[in-house]
Backbone as a printed PyTorch tensor [residue, N CA C, xyz], in Angstrom:
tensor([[[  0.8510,  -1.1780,   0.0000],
         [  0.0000,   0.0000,   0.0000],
         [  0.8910,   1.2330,   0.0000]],

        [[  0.5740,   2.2010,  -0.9150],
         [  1.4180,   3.2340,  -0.8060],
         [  0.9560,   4.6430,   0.1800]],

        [[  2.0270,   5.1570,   0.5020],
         [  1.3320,   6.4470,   1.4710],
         [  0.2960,   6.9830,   0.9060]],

        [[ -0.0090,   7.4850,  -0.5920],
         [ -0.9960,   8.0820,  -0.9730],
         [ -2.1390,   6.9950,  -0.2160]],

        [[ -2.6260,   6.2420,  -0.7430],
         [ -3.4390,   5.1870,  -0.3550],
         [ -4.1200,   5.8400,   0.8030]],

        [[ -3.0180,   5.8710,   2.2480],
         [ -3.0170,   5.5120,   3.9700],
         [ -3.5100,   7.0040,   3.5070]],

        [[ -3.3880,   8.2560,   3.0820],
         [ -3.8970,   9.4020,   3.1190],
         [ -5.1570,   9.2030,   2.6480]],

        [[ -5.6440,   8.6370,   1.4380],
         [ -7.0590,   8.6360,   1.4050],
         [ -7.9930,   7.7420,   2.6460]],

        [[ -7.0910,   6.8840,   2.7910],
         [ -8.0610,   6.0090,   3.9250],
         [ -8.4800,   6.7390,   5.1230]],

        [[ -7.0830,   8.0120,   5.2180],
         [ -7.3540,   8.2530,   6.6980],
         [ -8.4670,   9.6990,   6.5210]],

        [[ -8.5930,  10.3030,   5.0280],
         [ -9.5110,  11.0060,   5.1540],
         [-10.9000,  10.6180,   5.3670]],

        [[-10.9770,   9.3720,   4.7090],
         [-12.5350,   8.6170,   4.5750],
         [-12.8470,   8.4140,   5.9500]],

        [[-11.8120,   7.9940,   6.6680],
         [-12.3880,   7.5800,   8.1830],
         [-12.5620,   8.7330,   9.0090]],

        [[-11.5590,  10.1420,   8.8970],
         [-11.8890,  10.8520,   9.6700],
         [-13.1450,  11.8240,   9.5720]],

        [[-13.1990,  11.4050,   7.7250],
         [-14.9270,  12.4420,   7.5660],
         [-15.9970,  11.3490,   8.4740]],

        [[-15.9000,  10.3640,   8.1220],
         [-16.8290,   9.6130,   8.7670],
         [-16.8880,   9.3880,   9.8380]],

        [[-16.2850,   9.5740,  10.5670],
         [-16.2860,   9.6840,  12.3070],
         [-16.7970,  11.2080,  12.4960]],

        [[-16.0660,  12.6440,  12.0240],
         [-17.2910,  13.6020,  12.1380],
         [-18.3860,  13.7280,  11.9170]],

        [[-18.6160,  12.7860,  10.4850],
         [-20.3210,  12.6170,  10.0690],
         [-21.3410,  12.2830,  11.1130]],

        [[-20.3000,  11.2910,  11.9700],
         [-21.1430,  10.0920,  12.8720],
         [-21.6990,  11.1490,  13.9450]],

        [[-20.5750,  11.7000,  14.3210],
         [-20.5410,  12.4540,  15.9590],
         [-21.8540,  13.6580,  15.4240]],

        [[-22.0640,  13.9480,  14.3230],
         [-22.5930,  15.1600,  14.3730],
         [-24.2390,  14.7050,  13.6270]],

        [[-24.5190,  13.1580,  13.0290],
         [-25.8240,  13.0140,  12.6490],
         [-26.3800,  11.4360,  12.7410]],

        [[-25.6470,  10.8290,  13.4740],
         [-25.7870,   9.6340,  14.0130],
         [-25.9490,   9.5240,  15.1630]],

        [[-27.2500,   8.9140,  15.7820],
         [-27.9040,   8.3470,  17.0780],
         [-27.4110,   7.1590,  17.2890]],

        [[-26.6600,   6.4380,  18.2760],
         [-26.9950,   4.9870,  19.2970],
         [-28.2900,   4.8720,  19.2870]],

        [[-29.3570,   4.5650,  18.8000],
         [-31.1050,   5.0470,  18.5790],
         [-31.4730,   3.8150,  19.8790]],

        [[-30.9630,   2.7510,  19.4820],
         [-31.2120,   1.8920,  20.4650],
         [-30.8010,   0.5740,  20.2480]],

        [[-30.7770,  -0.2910,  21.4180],
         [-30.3760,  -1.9850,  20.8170],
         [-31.5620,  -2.7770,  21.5210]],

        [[-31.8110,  -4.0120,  20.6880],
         [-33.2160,  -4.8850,  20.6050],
         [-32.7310,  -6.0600,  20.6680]],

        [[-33.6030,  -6.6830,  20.9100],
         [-33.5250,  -7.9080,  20.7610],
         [-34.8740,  -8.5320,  20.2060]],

        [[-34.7880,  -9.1070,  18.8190],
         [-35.9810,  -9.1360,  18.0060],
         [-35.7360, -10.9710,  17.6700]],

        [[-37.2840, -11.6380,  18.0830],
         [-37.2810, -13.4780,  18.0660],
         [-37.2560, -13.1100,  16.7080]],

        [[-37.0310, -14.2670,  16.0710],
         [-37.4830, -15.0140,  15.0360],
         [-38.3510, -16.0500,  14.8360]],

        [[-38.4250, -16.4050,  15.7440],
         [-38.8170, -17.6650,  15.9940],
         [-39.3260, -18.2500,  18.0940]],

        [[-39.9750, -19.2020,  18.2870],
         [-40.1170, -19.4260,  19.7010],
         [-39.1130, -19.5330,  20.3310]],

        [[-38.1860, -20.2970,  19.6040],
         [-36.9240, -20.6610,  20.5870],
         [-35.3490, -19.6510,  19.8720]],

        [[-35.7830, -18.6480,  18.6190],
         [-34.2330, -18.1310,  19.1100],
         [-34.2010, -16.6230,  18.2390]],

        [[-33.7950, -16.1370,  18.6360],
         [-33.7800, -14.6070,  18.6760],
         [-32.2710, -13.8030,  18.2120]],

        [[-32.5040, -12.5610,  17.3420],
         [-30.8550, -11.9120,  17.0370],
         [-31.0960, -10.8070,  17.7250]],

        [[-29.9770,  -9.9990,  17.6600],
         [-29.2570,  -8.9780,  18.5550],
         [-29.8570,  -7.9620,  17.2030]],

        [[-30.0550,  -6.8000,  17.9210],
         [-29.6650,  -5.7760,  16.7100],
         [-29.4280,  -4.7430,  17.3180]],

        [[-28.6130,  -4.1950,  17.1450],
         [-28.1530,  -2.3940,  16.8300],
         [-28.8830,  -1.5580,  15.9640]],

        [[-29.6720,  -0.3020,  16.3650],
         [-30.5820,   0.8310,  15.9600],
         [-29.3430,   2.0340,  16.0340]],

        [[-28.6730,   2.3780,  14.5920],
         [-27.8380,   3.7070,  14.5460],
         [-28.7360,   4.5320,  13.6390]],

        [[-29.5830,   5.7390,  14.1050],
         [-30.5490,   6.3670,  13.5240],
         [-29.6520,   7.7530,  12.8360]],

        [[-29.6940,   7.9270,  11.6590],
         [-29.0540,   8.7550,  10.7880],
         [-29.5110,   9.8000,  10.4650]],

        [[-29.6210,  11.2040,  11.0620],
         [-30.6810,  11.9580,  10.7260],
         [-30.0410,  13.0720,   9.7040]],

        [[-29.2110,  12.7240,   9.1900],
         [-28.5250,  13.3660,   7.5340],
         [-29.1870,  13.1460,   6.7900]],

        [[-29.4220,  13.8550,   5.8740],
         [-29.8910,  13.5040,   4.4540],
         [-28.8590,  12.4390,   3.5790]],

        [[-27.7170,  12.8780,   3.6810],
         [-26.5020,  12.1110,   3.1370],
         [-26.2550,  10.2690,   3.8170]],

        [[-26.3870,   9.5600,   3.3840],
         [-26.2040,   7.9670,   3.6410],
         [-24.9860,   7.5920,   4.6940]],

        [[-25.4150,   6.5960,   5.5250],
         [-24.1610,   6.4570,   6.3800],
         [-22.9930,   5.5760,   5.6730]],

        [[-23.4520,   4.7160,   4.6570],
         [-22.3310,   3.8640,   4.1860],
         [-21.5300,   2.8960,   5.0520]],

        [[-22.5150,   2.4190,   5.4390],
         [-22.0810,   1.5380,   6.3460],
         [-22.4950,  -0.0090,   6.6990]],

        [[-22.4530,  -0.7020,   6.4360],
         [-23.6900,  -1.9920,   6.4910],
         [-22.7430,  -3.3940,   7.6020]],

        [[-21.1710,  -3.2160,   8.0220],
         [-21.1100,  -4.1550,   8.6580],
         [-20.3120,  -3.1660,  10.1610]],

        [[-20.6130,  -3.7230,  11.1640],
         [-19.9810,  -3.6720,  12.2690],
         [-19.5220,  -4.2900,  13.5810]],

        [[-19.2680,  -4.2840,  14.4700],
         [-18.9230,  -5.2210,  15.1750],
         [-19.1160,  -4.7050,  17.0440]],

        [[-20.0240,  -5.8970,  17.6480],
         [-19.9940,  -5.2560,  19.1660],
         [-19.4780,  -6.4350,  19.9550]],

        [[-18.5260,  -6.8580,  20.9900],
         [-18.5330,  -7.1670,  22.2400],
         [-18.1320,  -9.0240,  21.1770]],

        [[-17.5560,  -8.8890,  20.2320],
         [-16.9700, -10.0650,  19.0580],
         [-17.8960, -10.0200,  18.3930]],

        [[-19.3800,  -9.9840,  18.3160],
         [-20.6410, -10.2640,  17.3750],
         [-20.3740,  -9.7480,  16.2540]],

        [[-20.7330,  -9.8290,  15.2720],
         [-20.5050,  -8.9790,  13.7800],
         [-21.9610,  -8.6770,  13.4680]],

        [[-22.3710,  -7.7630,  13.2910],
         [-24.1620,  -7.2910,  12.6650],
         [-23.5690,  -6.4090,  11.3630]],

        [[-24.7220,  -6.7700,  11.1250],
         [-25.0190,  -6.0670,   9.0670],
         [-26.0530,  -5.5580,   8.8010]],

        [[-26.0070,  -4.6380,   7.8750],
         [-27.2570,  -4.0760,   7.7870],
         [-26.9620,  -3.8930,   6.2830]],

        [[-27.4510,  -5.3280,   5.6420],
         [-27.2340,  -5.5830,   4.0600],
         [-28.3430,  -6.5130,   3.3180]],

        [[-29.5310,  -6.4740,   4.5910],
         [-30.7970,  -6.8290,   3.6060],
         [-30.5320,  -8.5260,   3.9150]],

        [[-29.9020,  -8.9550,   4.0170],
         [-29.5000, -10.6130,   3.8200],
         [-29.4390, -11.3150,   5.4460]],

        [[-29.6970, -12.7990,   5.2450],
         [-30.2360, -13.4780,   6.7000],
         [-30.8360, -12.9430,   7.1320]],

        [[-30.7850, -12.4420,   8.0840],
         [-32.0450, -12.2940,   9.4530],
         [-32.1280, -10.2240,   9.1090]],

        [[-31.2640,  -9.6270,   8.5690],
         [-31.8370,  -8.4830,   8.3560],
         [-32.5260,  -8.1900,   7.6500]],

        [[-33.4590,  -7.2420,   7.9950],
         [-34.9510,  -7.5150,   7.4380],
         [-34.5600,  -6.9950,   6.1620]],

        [[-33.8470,  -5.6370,   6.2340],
         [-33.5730,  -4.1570,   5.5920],
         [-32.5790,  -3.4570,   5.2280]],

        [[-32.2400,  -4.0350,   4.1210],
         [-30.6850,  -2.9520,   3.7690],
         [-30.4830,  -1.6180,   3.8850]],

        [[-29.7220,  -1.4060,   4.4580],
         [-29.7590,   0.4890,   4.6260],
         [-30.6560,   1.1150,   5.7600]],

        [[-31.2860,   0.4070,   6.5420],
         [-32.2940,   1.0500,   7.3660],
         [-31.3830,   1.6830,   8.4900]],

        [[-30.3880,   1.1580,   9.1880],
         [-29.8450,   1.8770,  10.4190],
         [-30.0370,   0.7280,  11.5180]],

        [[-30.5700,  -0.3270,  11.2350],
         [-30.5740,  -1.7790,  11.9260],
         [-29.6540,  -2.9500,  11.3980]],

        [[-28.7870,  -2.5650,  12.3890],
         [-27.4070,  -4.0560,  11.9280],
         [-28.0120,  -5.0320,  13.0810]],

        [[-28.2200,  -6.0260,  12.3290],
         [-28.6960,  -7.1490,  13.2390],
         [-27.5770,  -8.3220,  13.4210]],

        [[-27.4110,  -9.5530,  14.3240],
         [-26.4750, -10.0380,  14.4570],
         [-26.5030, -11.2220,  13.4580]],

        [[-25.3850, -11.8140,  13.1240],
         [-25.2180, -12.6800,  12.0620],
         [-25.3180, -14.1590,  12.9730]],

        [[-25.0700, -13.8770,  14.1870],
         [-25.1290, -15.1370,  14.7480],
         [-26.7460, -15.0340,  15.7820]],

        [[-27.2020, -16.5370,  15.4450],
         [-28.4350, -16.4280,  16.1270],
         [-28.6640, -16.8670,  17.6220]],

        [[-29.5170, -16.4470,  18.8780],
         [-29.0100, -17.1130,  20.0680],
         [-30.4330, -17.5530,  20.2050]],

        [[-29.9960, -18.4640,  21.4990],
         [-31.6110, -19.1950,  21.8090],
         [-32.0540, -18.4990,  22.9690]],

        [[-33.6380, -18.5130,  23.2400],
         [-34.5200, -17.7620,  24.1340],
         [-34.0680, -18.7510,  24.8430]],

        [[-33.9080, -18.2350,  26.3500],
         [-33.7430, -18.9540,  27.9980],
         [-34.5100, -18.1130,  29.1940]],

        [[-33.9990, -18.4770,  29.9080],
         [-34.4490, -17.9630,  31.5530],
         [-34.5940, -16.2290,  31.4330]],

        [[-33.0890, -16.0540,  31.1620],
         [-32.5310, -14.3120,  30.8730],
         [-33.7420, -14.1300,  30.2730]],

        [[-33.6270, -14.4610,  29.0100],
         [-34.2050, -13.3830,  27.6820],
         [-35.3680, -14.7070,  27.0360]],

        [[-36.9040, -14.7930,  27.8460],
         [-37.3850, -15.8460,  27.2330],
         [-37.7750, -15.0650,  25.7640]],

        [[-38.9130, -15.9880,  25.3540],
         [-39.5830, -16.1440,  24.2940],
         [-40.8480, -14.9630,  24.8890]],

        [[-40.9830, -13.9540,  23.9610],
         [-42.3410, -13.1940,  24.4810],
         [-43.4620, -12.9540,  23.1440]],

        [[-44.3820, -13.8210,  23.3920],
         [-45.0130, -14.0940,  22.0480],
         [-46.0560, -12.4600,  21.6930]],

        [[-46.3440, -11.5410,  22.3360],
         [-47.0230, -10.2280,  22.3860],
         [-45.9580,  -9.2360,  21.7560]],

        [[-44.7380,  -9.6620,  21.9150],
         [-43.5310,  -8.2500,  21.6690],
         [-42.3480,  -9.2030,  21.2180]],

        [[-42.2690,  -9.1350,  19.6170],
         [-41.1710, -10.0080,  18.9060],
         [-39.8590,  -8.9720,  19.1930]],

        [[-40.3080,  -7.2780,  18.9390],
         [-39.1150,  -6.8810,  19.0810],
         [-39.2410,  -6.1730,  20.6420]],

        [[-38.0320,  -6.4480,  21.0050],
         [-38.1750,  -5.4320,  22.1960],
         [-36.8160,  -4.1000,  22.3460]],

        [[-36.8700,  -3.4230,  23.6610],
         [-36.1120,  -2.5500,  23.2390],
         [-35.2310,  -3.0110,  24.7840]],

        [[-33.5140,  -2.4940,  24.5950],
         [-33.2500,  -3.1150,  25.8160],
         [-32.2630,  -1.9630,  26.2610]],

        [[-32.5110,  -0.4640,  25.5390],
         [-31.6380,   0.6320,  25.8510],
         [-32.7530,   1.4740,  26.0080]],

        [[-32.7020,   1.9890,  27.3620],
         [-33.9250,   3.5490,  27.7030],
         [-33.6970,   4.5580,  26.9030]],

        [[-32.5190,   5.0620,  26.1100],
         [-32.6910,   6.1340,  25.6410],
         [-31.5990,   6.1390,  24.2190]],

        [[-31.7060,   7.2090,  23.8360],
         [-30.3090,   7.0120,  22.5470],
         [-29.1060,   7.6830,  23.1800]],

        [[-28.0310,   6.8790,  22.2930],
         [-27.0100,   7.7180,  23.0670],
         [-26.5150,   8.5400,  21.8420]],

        [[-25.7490,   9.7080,  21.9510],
         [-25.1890,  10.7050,  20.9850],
         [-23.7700,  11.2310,  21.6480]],

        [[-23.4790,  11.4190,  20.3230],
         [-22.0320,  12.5810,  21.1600],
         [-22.3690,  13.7250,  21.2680]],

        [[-21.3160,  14.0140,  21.9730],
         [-21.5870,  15.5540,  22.7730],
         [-22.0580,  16.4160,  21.4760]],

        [[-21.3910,  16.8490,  20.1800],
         [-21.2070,  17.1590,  18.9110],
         [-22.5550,  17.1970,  18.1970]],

        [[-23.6610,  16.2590,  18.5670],
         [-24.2620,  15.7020,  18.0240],
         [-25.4830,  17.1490,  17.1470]],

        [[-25.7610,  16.9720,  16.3900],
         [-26.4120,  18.6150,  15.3520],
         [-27.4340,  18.3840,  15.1610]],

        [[-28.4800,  17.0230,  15.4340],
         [-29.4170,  16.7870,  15.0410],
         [-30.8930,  17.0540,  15.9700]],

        [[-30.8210,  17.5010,  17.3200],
         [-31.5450,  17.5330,  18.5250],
         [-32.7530,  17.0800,  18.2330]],

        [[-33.6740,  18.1510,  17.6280],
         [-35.1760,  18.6650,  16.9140],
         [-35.0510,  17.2510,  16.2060]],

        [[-34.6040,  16.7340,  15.1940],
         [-35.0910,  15.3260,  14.8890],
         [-35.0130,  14.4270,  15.5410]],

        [[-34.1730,  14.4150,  16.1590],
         [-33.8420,  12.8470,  17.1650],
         [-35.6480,  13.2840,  18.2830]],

        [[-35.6930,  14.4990,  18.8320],
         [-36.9700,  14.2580,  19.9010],
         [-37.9630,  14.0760,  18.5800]],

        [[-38.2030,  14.2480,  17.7970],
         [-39.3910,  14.3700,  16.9720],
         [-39.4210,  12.6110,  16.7250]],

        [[-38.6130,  12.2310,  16.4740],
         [-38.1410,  10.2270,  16.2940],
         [-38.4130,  10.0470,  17.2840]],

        [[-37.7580,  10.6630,  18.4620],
         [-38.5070,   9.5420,  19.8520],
         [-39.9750,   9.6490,  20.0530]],

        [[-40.3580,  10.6180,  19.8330],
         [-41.9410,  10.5780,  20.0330],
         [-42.4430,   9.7980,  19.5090]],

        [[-42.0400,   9.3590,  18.0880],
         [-43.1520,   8.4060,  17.3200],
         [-42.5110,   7.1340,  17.6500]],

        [[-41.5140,   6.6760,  18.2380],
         [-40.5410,   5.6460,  18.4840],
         [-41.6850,   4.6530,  19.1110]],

        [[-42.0720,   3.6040,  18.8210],
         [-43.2880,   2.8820,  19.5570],
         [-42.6040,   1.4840,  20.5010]],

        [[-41.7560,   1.3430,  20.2200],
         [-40.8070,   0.2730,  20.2040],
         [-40.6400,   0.5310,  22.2660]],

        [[-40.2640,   2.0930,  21.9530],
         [-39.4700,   2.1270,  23.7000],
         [-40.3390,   2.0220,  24.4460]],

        [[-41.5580,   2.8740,  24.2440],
         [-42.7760,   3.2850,  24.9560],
         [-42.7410,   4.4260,  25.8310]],

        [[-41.6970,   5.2490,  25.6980],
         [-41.3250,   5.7840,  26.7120],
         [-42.5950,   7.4290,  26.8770]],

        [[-42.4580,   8.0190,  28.0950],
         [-43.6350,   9.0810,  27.9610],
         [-43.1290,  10.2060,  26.9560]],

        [[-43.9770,  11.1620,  26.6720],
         [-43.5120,  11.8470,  26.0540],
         [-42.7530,  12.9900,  26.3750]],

        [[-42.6520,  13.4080,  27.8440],
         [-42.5370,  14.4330,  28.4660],
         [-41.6260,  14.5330,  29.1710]],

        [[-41.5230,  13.4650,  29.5200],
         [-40.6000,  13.0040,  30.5040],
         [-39.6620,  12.3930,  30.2120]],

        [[-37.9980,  13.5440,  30.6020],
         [-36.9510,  13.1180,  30.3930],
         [-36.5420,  11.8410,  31.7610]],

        [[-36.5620,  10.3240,  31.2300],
         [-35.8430,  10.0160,  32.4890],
         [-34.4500,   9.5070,  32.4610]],

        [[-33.8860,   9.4820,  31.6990],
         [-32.4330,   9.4960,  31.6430],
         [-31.3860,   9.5670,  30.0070]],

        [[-30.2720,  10.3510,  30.5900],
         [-29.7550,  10.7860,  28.9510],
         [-28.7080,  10.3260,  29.1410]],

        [[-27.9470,   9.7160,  27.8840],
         [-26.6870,   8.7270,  28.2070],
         [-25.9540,   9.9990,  26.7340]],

        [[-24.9270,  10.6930,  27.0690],
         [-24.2480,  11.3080,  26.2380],
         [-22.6490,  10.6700,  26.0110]],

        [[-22.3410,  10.2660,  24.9660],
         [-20.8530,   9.6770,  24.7750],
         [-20.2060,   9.8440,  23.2920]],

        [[-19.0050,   9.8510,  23.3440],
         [-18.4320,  10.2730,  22.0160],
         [-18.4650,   8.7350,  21.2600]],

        [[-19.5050,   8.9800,  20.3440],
         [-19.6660,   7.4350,  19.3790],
         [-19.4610,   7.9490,  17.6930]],

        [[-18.2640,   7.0450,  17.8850],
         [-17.7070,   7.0570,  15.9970],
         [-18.0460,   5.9180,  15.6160]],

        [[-18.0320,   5.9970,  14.4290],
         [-17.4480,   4.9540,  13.4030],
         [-15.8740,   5.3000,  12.7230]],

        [[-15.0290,   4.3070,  12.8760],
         [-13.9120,   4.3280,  12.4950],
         [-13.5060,   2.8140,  11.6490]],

        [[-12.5260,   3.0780,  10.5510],
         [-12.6250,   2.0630,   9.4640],
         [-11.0700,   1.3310,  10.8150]],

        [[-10.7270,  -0.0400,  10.6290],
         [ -9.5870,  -0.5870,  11.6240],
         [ -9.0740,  -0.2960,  12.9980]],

        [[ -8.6260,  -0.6840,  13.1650],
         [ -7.6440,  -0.4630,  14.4730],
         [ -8.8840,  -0.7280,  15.7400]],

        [[ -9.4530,  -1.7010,  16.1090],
         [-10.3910,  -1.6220,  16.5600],
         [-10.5300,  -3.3380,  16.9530]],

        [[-10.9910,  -3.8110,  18.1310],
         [-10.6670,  -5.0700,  18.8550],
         [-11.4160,  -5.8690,  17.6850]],

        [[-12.2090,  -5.8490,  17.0210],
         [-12.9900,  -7.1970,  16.0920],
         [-12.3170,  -7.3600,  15.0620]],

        [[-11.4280,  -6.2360,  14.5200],
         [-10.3820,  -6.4030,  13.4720],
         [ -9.5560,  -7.0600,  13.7270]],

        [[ -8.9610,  -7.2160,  14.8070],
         [ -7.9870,  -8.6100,  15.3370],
         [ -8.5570,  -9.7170,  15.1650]],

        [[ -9.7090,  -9.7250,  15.9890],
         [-10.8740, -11.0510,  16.4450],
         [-10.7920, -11.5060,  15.6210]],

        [[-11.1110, -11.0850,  13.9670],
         [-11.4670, -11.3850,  12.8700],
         [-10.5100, -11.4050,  11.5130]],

        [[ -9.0860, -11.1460,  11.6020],
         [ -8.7860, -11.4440,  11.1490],
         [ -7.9680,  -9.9940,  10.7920]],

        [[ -8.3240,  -8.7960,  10.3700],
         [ -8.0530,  -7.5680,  10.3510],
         [ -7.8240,  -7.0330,   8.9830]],

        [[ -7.6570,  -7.9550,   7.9770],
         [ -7.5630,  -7.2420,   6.4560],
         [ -8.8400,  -6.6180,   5.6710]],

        [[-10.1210,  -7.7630,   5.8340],
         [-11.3360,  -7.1900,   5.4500],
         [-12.1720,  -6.7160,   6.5630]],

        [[-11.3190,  -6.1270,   7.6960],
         [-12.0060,  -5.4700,   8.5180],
         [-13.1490,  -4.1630,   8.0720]],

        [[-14.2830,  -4.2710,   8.6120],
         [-14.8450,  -3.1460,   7.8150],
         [-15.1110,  -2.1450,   9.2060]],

        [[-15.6980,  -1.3370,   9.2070],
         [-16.1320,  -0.3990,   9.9040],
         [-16.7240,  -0.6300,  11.3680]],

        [[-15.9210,  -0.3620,  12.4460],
         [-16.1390,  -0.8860,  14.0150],
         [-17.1740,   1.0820,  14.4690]],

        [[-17.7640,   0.9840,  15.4390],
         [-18.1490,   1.9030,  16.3550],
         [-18.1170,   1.9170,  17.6860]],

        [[-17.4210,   2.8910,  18.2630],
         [-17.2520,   3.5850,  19.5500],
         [-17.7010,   4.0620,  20.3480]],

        [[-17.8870,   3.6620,  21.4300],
         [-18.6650,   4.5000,  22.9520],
         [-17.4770,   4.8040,  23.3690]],

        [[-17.3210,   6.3190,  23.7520],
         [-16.2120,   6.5820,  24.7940],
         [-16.8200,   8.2100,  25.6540]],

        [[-15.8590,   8.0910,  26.4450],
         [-15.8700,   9.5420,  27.2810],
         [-17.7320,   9.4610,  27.6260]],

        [[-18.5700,   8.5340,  28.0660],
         [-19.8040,   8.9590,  28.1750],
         [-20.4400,   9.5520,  29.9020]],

        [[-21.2650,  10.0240,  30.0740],
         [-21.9420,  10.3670,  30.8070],
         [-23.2170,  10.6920,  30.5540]],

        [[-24.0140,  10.1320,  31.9570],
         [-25.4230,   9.6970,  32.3480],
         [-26.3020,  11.2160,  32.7200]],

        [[-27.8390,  11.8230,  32.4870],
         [-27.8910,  12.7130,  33.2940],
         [-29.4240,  12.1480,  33.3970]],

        [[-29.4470,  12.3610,  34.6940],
         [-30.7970,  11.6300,  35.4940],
         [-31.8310,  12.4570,  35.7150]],

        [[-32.5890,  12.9890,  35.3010],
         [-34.2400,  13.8020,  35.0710],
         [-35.1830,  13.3400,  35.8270]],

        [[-35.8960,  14.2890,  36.9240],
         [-36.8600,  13.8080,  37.5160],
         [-37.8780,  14.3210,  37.2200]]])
């Protein structure tokens, strides 16, 4: 790879990590059955740009989720990377035949940076998924969340050449609303 190369790569990643911080929501994470006995993970990154996130694989905690229309994702491009690996309903996390998807994060998280305010509350209101009231702030989780192309623990996990695009929680803090 030549230096030119490592210069374009490192512009692509660093626009896209400002893109993230300034129009990308943590919107929420679910856990949606498929079936009675087994259920995927998904990640909700809500994009409130007009411009596309370009993004369809990522990686949390070793899991790999996609958001490329194929297996268990419903929807290419929606902002739902679901997990590629499927787990079974137990004790923890049964089978709930009334609510296939559920929601298992109270609120979205954003970076501090974040430019989108007025849409993200206008999305939570219609958000049916959380249930949450409308009025009532009860807790805000603020943290610096990128997307960055390598250097990132699942790129090892996995091998690290066709590593694609990992995302970041860092520096966060909680603020508690009564």
């Amino acid at each position: 790879m030549s230096c030119k190369q490592d210069v374009v790569n490192q512009v692509k990643q660093n626009s896209l990590e400002e893109f993230s911080k300034k129009n990308v929501a943590f919107y929420d994470a679910r856990i949606r059955s498929i079936n009675k006995t087994s259920y995927v993970r998904e990640l909700y990154f809500k994009n409130f740009s007009d411009e596309p996130l370009r993004v369809q694989t990522t990686y949390f905690n070793e899991d790999i989720f996609v958001d490329n229309g194929q297996g268990n994702d419903l929807v290419a491009n929606d902002g739902v990377f679901t997990s590629t690996e499927v787990f079974s309903h137990d004790t923890r996390i049964p089978y709930d035949s009334f609510n296939s998807v559920r929601s298992v994060l109270k609120a979205p998280v954003v970076h501090p940076n974040f430019q989108q305010s007025i849409k993200l509350a206008a999305h939570e209101s219609n958000y049916s998924i959380r249930k949450r009231p409308n009025n009532q702030k009860i807790m805000e989780v603020t943290c610096d969340i990128t997307f960055g192309g390598g250097g990132c623990n699942a790129c090892d996990w996995f091998g690290g050449g066709w590593c694609n695009y990992c995302f970041r929680l860092s520096d966060c803090s909680i603020t508690i609303g009564f």
